[in-house]
N, C-alpha and C positions, 0 to 999 in steps of 0.2 A: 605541482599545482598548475594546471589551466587556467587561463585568464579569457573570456570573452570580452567584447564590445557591441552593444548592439547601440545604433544610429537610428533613429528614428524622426521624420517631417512630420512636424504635427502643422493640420492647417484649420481654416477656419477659426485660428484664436486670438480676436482682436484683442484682447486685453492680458498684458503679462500676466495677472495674476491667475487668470482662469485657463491660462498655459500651466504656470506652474501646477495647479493643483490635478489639472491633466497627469503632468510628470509624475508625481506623488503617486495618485491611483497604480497608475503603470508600475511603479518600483512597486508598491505590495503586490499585483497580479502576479509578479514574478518571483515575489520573497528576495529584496532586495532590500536594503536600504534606502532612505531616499535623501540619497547624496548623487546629485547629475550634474550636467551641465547645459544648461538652456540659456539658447542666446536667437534673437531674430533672424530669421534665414530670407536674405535678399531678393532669391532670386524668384520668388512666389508672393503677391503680397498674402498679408495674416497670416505668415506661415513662422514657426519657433523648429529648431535644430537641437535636439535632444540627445544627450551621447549620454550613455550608462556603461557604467562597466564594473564583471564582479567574474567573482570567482567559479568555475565548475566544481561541482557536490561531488559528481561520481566520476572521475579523471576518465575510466575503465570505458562508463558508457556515455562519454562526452556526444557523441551523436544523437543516441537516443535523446540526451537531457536537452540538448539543443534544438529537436524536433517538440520535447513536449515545453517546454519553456515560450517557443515562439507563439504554441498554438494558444498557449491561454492569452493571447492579444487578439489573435486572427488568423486565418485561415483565405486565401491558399499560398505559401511563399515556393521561392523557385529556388531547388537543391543543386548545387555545383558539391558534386562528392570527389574528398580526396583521398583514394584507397591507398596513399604510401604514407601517407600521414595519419588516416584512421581521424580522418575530420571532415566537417560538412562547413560550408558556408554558404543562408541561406537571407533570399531578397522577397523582399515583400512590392509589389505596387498596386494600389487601390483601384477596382474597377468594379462593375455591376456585377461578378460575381461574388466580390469578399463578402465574407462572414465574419465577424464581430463577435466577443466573447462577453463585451460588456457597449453598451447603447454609443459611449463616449470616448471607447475607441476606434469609433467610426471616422473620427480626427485626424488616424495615422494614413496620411496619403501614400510614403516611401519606408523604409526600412529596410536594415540591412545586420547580420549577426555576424560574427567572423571569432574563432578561437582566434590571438594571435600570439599565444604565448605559452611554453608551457617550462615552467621554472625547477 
């Protein structure tokens, strides 16, 4: 079994709850649970530090799942490929090109996915 982590800054959200309910959307976008970890991230103000982590579906095509996974947030993240490993780790950072899958994850300033497990 494969384990991911994806990391995600969410900003512009002055109020914890309407952080949280950010986090929420994001875990069903992904078919996740929504069990995170959201805590205030310093070094931005309004900004929350969102760590999710679950399991890869298809061990076999952990890349693929990993490229279509990320996209249902946004669109364009930057691929670091590991062909001895047969895994991708990839980084998002928000600028006037991204594209947005839904209006309110236009929130996500940074993000970051990484396999770092596989048991």
């Amino acid at each position: 079994m494969k384990t991911f982590y994806l990391t995600i800054i969410l900003d512009h959200q002055t109020q914890p709850e309407k952080a949280r309910r950010l986090a929420a959307r994001i875990c069903r976008a992904l078919d996740l649970p929504e069990q995170f970890n959201l805590s205030p991230y310093d070094k931005f103000p309004d900004c929350y530090k969102l760590i999710l982590k679950g399991q890869v579906i298809r061990p076999e095509a952990s890349v693929e799942e990993s490229l279509e996974r990320t996209w249902r947030l946004a669109n364009t993240w930057i691929a670091n490929y590991r062909p001895d490993e047969g895994e991708v780790e990839l980084m998002f950072v928000r600028n006037e090109d991204s594209r947005f899958r839904h209006p309110t994850f236009s929130a996500i300033r940074w993000a970051h996915w990484e396999i770092v497990a596989q048991v």
